[in-house]
Structure formats: C-alpha cells, structure tokens
C-alpha positions as CSV (number, residue, x, y, z in Angstrom):
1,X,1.7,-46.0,-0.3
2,X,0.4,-45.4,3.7
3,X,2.1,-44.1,6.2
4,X,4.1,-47.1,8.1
5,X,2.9,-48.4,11.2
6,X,3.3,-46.3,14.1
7,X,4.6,-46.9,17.4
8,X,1.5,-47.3,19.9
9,X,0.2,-44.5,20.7
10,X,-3.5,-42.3,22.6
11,X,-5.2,-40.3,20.0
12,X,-5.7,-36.6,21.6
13,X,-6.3,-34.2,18.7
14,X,-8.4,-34.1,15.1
15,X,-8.0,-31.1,13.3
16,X,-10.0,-31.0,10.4
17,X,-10.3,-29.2,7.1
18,X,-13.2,-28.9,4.5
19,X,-12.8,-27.0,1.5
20,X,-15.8,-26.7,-1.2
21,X,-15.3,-24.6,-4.6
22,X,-18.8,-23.2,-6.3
23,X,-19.8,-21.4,-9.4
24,X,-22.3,-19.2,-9.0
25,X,-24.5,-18.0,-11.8
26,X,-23.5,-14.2,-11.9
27,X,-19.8,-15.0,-12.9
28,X,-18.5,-15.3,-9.5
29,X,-17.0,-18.1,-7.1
30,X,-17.8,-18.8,-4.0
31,X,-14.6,-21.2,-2.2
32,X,-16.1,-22.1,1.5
33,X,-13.9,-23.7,4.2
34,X,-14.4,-24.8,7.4
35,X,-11.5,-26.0,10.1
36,X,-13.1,-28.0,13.5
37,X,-10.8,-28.8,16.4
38,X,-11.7,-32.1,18.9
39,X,-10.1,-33.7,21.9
40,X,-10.4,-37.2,22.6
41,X,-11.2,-36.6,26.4
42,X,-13.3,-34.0,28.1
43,X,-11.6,-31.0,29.9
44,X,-12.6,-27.8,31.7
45,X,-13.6,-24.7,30.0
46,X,-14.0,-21.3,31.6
47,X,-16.4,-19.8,29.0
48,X,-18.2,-23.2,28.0
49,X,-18.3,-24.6,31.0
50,X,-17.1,-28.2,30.4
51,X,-15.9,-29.4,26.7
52,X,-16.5,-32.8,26.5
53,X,-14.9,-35.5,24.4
54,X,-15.9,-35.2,20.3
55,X,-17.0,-32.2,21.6
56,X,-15.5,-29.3,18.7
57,X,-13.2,-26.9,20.7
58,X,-13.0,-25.1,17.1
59,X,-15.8,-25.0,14.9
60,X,-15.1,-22.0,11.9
61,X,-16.2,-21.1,8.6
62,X,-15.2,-18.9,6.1
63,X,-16.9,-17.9,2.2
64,X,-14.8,-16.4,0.1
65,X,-16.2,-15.0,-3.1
66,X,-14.2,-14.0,-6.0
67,X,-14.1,-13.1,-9.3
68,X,-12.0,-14.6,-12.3
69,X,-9.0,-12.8,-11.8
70,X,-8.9,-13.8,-8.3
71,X,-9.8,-10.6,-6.9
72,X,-11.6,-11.4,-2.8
73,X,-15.4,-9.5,-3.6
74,X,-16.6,-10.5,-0.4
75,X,-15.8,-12.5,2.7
76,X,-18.0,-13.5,5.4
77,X,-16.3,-15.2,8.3
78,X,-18.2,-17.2,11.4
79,X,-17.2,-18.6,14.7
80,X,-19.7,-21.3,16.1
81,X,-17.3,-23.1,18.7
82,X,-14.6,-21.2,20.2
83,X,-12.6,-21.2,23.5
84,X,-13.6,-17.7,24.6
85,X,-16.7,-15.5,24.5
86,X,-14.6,-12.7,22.7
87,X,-13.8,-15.3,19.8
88,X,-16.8,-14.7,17.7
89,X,-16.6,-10.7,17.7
90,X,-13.7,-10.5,15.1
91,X,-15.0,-12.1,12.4
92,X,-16.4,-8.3,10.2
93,X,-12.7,-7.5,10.4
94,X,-12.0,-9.7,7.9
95,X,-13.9,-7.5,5.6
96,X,-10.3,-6.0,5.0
97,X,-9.6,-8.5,2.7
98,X,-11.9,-7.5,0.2
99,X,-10.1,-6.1,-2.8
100,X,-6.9,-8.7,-2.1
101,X,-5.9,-10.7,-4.8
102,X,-5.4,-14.6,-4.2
103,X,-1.7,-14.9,-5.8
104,X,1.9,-14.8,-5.2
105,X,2.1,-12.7,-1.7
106,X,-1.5,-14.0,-0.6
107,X,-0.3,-15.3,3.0
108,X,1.7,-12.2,4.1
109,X,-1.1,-9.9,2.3
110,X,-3.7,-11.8,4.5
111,X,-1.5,-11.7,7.5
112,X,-1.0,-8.0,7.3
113,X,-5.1,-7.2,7.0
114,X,-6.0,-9.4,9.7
115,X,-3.3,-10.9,11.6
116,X,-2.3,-10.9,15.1
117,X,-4.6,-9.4,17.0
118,X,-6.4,-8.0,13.8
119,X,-8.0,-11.8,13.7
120,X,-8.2,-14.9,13.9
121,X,-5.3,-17.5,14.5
122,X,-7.5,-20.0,13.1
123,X,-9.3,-18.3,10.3
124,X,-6.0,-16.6,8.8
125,X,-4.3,-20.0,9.0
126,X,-7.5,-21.7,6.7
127,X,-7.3,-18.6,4.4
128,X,-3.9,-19.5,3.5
129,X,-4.9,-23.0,2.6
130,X,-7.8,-21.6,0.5
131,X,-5.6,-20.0,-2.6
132,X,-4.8,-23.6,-3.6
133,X,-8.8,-24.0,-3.6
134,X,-9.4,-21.2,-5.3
135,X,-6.9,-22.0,-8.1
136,X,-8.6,-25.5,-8.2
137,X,-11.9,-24.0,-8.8
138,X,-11.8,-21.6,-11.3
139,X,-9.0,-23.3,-13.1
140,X,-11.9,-24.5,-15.8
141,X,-12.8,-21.0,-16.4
142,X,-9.6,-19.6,-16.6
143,X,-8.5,-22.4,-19.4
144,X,-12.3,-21.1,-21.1
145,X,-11.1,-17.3,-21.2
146,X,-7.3,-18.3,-22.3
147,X,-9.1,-20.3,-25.4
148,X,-11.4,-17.4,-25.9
149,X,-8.6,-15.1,-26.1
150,X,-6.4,-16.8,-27.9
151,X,-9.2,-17.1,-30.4
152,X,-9.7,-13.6,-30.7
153,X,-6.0,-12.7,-31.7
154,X,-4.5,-13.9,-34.8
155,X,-3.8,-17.2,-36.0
156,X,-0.2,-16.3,-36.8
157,X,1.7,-18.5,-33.5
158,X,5.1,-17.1,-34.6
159,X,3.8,-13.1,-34.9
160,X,3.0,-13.1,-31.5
161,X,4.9,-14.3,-28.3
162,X,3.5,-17.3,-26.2
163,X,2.8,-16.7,-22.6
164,X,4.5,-19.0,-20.0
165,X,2.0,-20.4,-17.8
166,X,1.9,-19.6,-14.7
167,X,1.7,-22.9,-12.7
168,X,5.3,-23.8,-13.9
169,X,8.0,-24.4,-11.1
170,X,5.6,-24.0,-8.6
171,X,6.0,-27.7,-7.5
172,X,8.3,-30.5,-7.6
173,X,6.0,-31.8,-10.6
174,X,5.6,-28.7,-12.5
175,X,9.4,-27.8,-12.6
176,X,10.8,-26.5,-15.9
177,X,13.3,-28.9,-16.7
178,X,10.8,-31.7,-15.9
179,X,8.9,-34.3,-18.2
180,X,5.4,-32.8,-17.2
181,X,6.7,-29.5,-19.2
182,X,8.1,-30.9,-21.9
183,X,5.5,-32.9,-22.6
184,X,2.4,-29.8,-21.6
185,X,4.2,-26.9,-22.7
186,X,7.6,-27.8,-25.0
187,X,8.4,-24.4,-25.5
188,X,9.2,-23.6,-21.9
189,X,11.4,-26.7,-21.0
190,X,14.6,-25.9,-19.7
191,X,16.1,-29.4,-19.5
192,X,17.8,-32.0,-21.4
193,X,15.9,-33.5,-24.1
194,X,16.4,-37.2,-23.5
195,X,17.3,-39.2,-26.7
C-alpha cells in the first residue's frame, strides 16, 4: 500500500541511494554505493560557482570489498560533486576501516575510524546503510559454507548442538516467538505453539 496523498506541496530535495553487491572471482565481494544530493532550483555556490537545478550538490561513491566473514579488505572512497574544494581530500582516510568487521557494532566502529572530522558526513552515513548490503550479498555464500560444514561433521543431529542463526530477532519478522521461526528454524521458537 502507497503512501496517502499528501497535502500540496514544492519539491526541493532528492537524495538518492544506489547500492550494488558483486562476486568477484578470487573469493571476494565487492558491495558499491553511491548517495547523490539535488535541489529543484539553482542557488549560489562559493566553490562551484553557481549549482544549478538537477544539478548534484552531492555526488559519492564508495567500494567496499570483503571477504566471507565480513572482514572490510579494502575500501576506496571518491567525491565527484561536493560543496567545497576541501571535500574530495578525505576520502584515503577511510582506509582505516580496513580490517573492520561488518557486524553488530559496525556504525559506532565506522564512526570512531572516520567520523567527525576524520570524514565524511555523507560517506559514513552510506557506510552504515551498506552492512545490510553486504549481508544481502554474500548471504548465498554463507548458506554454501554452513552446508559444507555441516557436511563435514557428523550425521549424528542430537551429538552435536545446533547453532541459532544469527538473523533471529533482528526484525519485527524475524522475532523468536514469531511464525517465520517456527516455521524456518522450530527449535529456536520461543512462543506459543498455536493449536
């Protein structure tokens, strides 16, 4: 269902977000984003002169590229449109998120390499958005090595204890005592079995 009707209204802002996942062929991910800001009217710049209507205020892109177990190998960050001159110049600090792990703590982890005036409001904000990408993209591959594994080990379920998955109360629809679990994964259901 869409969004009711709004009240009349000018359009002044688009923010937009792009997100691509990749395998690569030496057993490494590449998740790329870019985030472009535009105004629907021109306005006055002091670096850029004049930044016309459509014209991208904010034009980023970042390339992540990371391994199965989520660990960043490299980064490379780049500023085409910016507001400043200066704007461009930050982007090799983000080389101090290489060796982070996209996870629980990823936001304040990123936010402590490069944020304030380590970065980039703009780029740090997109990196947050990108674990969820990054999850998406090498969730195939991480279901591969869990069957792989679980091959490997004995065919005896009840000698060895079953891992709860991770995704599990992360959202609304993943919650424990929900119907998602109990029908996915029974044996971590918390609820009440309906009759």
């Amino acid at each position: 269902m869409p969004l009711s009707t709004p009240e009349n209204r000018k359009h002044l802002h688009q923010r937009l977000y792009d997100f691509q996942g990749y395998e690569r062929e030496d057993n490494l991910w590449d998740i790329e984003g870019r985030i472009t800001d535009v105004k629907s009217y021109p306005f006055p710049n002091e670096y850029r002169g004049r930044i016309e209507a459509g014209e991208a205020l904010h034009d980023m892109h970042i390339r992540l590229t990371v391994d199965l177990d989520f660990i960043i190998r490299d980064i490379e960050a780049c500023i085409d449109e910016s507001p400043y001159a200066i704007c461009p110049s930050i982007t090799p600090n983000f080389k101090k998120i290489i060796g982070l792990k996209v996870g629980p703590g990823w936001r304040a982890a990123v936010r402590r390499a490069v944020g304030g005036t380590e970065g980039c409001t703009h780029l740090v904000e997109m990196l947050g958005a990108m674990a969820t990408v990054t999850f998406q993209t090498l969730y195939p591959a991480m279901i591969k090595r869990q069957e792989e594994k679980a091959s490997l080990e004995s065919d005896d379920m009840s000698s060895r204890e079953k891992k709860r998955p991770g995704i599990i109360d992360t959202c609304h629809a993943y919650s424990s005592e929900g119907e998602i679990v109990r029908s996915e994964w029974p044996d971590f259901f918390t609820g009440t079995q309906q009759q």
